[in-house]
C-alpha positions as CSV (number, residue, x, y, z in Angstrom):
1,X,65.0,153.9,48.6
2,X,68.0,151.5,48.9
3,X,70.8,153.1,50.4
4,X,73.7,151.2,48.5
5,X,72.5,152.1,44.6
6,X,75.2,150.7,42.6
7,X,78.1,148.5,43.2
8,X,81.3,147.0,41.1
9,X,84.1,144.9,41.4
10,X,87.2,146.3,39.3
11,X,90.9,145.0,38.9
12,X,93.3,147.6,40.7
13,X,96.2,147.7,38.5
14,X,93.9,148.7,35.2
15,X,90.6,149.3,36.6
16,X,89.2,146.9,34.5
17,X,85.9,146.2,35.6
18,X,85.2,142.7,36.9
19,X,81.3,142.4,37.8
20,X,79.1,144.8,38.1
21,X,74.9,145.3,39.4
22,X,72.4,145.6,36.8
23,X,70.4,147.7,38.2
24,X,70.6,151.4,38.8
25,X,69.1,154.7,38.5
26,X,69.1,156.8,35.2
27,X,68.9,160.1,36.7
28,X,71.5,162.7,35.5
29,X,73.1,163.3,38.9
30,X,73.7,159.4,39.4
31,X,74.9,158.9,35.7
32,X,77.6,161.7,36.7
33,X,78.7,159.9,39.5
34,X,79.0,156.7,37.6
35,X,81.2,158.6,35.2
36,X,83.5,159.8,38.8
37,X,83.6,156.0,39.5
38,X,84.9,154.7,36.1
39,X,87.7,157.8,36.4
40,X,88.3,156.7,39.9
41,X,88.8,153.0,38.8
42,X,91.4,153.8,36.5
43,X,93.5,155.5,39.4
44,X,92.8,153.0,42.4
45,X,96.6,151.5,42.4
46,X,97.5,154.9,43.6
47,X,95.2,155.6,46.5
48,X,95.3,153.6,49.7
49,X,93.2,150.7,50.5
50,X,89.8,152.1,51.4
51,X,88.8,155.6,50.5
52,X,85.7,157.7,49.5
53,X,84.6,160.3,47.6
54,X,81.6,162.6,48.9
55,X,79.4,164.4,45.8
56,X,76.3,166.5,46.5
57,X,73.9,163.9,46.1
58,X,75.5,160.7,46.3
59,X,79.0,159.1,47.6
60,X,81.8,157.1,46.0
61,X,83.4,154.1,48.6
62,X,86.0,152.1,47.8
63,X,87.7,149.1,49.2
64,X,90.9,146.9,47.6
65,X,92.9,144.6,48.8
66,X,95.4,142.3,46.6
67,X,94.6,142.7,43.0
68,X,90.8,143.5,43.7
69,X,88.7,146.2,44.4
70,X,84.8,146.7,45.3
71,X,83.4,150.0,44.4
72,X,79.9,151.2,45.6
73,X,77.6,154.1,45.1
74,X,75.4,155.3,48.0
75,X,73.3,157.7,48.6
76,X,74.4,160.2,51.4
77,X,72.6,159.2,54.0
78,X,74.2,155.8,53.6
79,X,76.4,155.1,56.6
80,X,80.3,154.8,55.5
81,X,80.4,152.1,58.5
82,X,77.4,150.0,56.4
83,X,78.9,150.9,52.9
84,X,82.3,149.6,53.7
85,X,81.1,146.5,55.4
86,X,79.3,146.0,52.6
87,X,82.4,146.4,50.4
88,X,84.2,143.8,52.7
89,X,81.6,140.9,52.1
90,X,81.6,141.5,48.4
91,X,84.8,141.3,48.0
92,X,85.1,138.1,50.0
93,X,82.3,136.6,48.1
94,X,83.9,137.6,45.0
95,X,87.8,136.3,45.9
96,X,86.5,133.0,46.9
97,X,84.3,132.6,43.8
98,X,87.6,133.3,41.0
99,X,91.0,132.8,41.9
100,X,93.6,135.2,41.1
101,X,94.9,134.0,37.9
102,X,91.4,134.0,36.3
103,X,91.3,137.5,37.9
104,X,94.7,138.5,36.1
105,X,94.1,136.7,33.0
106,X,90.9,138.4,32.1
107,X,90.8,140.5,29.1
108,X,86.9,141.9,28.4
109,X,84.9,144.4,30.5
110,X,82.6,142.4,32.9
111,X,84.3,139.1,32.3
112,X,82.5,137.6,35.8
113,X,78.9,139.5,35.1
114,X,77.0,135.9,36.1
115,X,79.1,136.6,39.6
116,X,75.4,137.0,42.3
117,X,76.7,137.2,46.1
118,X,74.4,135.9,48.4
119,X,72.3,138.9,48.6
120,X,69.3,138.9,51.4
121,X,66.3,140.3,50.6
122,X,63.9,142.6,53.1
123,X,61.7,140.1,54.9
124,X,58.1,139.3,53.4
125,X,55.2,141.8,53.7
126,X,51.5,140.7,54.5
127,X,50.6,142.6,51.2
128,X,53.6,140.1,49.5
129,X,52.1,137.4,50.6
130,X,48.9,138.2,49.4
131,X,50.4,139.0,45.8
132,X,52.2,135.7,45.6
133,X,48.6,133.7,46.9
134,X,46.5,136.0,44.0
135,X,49.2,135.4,41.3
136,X,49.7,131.3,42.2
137,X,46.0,131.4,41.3
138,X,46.3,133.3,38.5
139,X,48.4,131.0,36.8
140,X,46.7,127.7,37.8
141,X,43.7,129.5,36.2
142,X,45.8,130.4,33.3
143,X,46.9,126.4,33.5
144,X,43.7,125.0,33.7
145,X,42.2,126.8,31.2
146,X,45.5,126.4,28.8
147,X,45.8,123.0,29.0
148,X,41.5,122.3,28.7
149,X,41.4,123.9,25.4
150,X,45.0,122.3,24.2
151,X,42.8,118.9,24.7
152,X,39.6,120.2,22.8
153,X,41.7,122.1,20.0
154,X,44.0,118.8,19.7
155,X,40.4,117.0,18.4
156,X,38.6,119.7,17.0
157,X,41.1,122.1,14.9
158,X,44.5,123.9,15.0
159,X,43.3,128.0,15.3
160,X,42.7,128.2,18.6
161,X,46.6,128.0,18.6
162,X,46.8,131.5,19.8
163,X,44.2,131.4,22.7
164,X,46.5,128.0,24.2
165,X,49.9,130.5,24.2
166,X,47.7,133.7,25.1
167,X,46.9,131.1,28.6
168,X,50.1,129.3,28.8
169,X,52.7,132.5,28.2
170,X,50.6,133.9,31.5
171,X,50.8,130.9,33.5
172,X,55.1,131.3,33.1
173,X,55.0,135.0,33.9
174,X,53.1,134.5,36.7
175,X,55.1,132.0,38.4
176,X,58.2,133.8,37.4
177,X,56.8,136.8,39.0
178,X,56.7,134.4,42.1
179,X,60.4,133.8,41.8
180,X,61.4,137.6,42.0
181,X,59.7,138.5,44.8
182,X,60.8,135.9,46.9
183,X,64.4,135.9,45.5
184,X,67.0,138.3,43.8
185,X,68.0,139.0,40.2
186,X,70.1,140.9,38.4
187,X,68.0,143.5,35.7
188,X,64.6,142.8,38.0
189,X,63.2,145.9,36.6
190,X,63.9,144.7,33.2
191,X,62.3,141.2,34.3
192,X,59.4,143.3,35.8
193,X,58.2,144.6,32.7
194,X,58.3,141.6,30.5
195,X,56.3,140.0,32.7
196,X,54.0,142.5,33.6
197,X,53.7,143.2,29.3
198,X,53.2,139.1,28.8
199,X,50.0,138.9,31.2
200,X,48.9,142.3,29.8
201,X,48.8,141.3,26.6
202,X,48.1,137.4,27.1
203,X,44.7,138.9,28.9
204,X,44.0,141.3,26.0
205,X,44.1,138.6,23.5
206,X,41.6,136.6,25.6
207,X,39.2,139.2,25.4
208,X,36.4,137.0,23.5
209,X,37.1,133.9,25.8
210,X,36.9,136.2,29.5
211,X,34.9,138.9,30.8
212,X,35.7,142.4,31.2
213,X,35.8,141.9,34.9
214,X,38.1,139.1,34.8
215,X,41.2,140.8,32.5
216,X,40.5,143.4,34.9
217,X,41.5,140.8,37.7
218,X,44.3,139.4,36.2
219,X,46.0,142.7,34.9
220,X,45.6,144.0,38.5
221,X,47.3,141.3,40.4
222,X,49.9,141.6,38.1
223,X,50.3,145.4,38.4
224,X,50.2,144.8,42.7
225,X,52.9,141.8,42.0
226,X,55.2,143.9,40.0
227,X,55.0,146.7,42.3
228,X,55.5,144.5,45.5
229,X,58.8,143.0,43.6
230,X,59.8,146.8,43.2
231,X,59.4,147.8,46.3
232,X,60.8,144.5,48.0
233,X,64.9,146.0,48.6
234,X,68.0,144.2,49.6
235,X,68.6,143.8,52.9
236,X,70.5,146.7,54.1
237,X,74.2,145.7,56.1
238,X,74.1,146.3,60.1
239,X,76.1,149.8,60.8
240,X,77.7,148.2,63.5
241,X,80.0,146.2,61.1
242,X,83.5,146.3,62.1
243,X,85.3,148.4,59.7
């Protein structure tokens, strides 16, 4: 499990907050701590600039400078050393992407949300690379065969409508499956499971035009690809950042 969970970038002298992850935990003990970070926001113009708050389960680090702060959840084993590094590079990332009068002038919750730091992802498995080869020929099947009945249905008649999308919807998740493994987005789990519920279905509807054994094929390589993009973390910070 990742060690850094959640992290936020919040204005000091409101504690409005800035940018934010999209993905976390729904546990009750991590939605409590969330809560402790939102109060702990709202007070940040009257603590120092770099502080932490230690819970039974998980910790709270902060680090401002200026009119900006960067607020992290981590777990405990989490190294303050690695979390406050972290917290550094953010908030570089995030100073030299909006200047401060953009900073000061904003007025809504999450005004920056599209803000994505160069994050790094853990380096590519052997059993990641065999997803990504099984789902790339996945969707050139689901390609081949889309686009061969597009060109029959085209002369012949317009219901086998369905059959060309149940192919061609597929294809996209399966290349798009592709692109998360290899590379980060916000809301992956979210992404995960629309893509992994396109192919499902897409292979159900195809029942009368594959074999039992094929489905089977498809739906597994995209149960192994989702759970490889899952499992596939960001790249943890070095504990022997200067801090």
């Amino acid at each position: 499990m990742s060690m850094i969970l959640f992290a936020c970038v919040v204005r000091v002298r409101d504690g409005l907050p800035l940018s934010a992850s999209t993905d976390f935990y729904h546990s009750q003990d991590f939605l409590e701590c969330r809560r402790r970070l939102k109060t702990l926001a709202l007070r940040l113009a009257q603590y120092p600039g770099r502080g932490s708050a230690e819970g039974l389960d998980f910790s709270i680090h902060f680090s401002s400078s200026r009119d900006v702060a960067c607020m992290a959840i981590c777990s405990r084993q989490c190294p303050a050393a690695m979390a406050f590094c972290f917290l550094e590079t953010l908030w570089w990332e995030f100073t030299a992407s909006y200047d401060t009068t953009c900073i000061g002038l904003a007025s809504r919750p999450y005004a920056f949300l599209e803000f994505a730091p160069n994050f790094r992802m853990e380096p590519v498995t052997a059993l990641g690379i065999l997803s990504l080869i099984l789902n790339i020929m996945c969707a050139a099947l689901n390609l081949i065969r889309g686009i061969h009945l597009a060109e029959h249905s085209l002369q012949v008649a317009h219901e086998e409508i369905g059959n060309i999308l149940a192919f061609l919807i597929p294809f996209v998740a399966c290349i798009f499956q592709c692109y998360l493994y290899l590379f980060y987005s916000p809301a992956r789990t979210m992404k995960v499971v629309l893509m992994l519920l396109f192919i499902c279905l897409g292979n159900m509807y195809l029942h009368g035009l594959r074999n039992l054994w094929q489905i089977l094929f498809h739906i597994g390589v995209a149960f192994l690809s989702s759970y490889q993009i899952l499992t596939r973390q960001l790249q943890e910070k070095q504990s022997d950042c200067g801090v």
